[in-house]
C-alpha positions, 0 to 999 in steps of 0.5 A: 500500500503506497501512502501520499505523504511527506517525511523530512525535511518537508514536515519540518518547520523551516523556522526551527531549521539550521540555515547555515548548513541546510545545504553543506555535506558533511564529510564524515569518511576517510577519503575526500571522494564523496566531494565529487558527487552532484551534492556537493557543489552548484545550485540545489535543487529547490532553488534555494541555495548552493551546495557546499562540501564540508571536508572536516566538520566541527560539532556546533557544542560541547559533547553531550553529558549522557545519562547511562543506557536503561538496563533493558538496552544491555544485559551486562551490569556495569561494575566491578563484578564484570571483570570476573 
């Protein structure tokens, strides 16, 4: 059953969305290969802006102080008593 509707990013309000790299591919590979694909340069094709290639993206903060996974996502307690 096919369905007629939309996913990201054209439900996203665009007043929420991060502009300044709404069109930049960021390289997250060995290699620089991925900088000769269609999506890295020249006019997007919404019309709305030009693609860039970001060759060594930078996080935009600080990492993330994370609680611990809930203990139904594992099923090795943390402690001591796993290095036995």
């Amino acid at each position: 059953m096919i369905r007629n509707f939309s996913v990201v990013p054209a439900t996203f309000p665009q007043s929420l969305e991060k502009t300044e790299v709404s069109y930049a591919f960021m390289n997250c590979s060995k290699g620089e290969e991925s900088s000769e694909g269609r999506w890295v340069s020249g006019k997007s094709m919404d019309g709305q802006g030009e693609f860039t290639f970001v060759a060594n993206p930078q996080p935009f903060g600080p990492n993330p102080k994370l609680q611990p996974a809930p203990p139904y996502m594992h099923n090795t307690p943390p402690g001591p008593e796993t290095l036995k």
